[in-house]
KENU-240862 format. One line per field, with one value per residue (C-alpha): residue number from 1; z, x, y. Coordinates in Angstrom, 2 decimals, padded with zeros to 5 digits. Layout:
# KENU-240862
resi: [NUM | ...];
zz: [Z | ...];
xx: [X | ...];
yy: [Y | ...];
//
This chain:
# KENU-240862
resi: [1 | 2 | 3 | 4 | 5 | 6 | 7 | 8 | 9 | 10 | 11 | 12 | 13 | 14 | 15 | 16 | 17 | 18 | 19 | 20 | 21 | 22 | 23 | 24 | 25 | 26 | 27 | 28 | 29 | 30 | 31 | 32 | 33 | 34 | 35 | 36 | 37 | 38 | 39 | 40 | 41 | 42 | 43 | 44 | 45 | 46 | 47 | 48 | 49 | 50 | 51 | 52 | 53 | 54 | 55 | 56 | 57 | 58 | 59 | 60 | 61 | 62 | 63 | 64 | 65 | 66 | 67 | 68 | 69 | 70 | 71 | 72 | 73 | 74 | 75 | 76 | 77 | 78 | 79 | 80 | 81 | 82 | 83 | 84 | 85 | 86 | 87 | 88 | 89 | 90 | 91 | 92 | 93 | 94 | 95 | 96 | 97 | 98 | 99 | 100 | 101 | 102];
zz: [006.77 | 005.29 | 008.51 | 007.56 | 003.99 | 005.18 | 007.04 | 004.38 | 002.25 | 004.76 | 005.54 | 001.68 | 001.24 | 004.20 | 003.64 | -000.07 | 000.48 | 003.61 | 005.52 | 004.85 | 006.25 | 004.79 | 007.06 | 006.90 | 007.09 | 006.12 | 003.99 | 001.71 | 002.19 | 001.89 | 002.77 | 005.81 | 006.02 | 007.67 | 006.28 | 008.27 | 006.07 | 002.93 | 001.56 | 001.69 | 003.90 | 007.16 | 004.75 | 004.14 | 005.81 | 008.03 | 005.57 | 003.09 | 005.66 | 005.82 | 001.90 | 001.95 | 004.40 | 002.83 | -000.47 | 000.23 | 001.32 | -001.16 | -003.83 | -002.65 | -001.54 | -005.17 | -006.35 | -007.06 | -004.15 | -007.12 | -007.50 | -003.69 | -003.28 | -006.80 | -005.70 | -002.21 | -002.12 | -001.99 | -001.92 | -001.80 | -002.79 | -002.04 | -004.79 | -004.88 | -006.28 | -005.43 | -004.42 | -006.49 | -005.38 | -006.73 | -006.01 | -005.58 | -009.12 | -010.57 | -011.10 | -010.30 | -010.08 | -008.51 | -006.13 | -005.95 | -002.60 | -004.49 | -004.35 | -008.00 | -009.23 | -012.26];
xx: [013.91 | 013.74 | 010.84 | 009.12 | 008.71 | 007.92 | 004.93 | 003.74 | 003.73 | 001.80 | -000.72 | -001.57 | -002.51 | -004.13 | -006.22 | -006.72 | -007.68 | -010.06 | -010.36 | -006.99 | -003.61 | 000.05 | 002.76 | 006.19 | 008.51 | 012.17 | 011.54 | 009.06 | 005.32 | 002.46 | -000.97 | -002.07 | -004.46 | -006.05 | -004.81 | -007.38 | -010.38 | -008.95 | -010.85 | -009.01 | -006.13 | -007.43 | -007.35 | -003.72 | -001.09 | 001.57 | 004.27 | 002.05 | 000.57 | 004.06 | 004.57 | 001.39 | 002.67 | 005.61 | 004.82 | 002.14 | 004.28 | 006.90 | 004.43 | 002.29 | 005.56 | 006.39 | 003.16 | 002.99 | 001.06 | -001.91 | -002.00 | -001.43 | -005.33 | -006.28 | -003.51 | -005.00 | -005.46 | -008.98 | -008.48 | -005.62 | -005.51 | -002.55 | -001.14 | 002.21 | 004.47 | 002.70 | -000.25 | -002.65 | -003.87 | -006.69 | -007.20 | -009.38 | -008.61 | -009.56 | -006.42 | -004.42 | -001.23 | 000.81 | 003.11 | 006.15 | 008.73 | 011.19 | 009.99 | 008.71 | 005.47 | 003.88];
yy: [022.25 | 018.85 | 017.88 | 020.90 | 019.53 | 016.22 | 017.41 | 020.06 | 016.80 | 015.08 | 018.00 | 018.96 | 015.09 | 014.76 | 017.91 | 016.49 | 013.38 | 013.43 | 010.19 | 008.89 | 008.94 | 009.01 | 007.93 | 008.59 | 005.46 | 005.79 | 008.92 | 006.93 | 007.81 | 005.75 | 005.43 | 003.81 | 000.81 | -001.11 | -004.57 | -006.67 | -005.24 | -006.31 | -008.75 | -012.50 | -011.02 | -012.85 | -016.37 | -015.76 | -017.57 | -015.42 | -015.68 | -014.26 | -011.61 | -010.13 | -010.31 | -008.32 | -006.01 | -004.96 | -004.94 | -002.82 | -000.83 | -000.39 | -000.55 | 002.50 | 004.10 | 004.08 | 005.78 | 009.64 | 011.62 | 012.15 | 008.26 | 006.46 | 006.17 | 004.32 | 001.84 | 001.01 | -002.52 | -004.31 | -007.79 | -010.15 | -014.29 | -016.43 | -018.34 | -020.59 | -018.23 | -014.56 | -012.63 | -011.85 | -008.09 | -006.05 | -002.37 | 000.42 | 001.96 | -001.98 | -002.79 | -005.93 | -007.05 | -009.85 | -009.71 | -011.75 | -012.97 | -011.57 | -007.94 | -007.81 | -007.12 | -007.94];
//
């Protein structure tokens, strides 16, 4: 029952939002991307590739199904202490080691 859901949730997105894809990772759902085509991702340094990565992640995990694509990232800069991450919807925010954003 609870796979069935999963997939209906999958399906109605899909089906809403043509051209993307939601995956299914530890019962959290996000969109998948393709990091290497944000802008300034391929000038970041590993450690900050997986920051990216997984607070990509958990951020768009944490988005409603209606929101997910306005919070698709669209370019990324390294800084000391975060990222500094600006989306489709023209928002930014900065991302932290620590898991926080800000």
């Amino acid at each position: 029952m609870l796979e069935q859901h999963r997939i209906n949730v999958i399906q109605r997105f899909e089906i809403e939002n043509p051209g993307y894809k939601l995956i299914n990772e530890c019962d959290s759902f996000y969109v998948e991307i393709d990091f290497n085509k944000v802008k300034g991702y391929d000038k970041l340094s590993e450690t900050a590739k997986k920051l990216f990565q997984r607070m990509y992640k958990r951020h768009n995990a944490c988005q409603g199904l209606d929101y997910k694509i306005k919070w698709i990232p669209k370019s990324v800069i390294e800084h000391k202490t975060h990222l500094e991450v600006h989306f489709t919807g023209k928002d930014w925010l900065h991302w932290c080691p620590n898991g926080e954003w800000y």
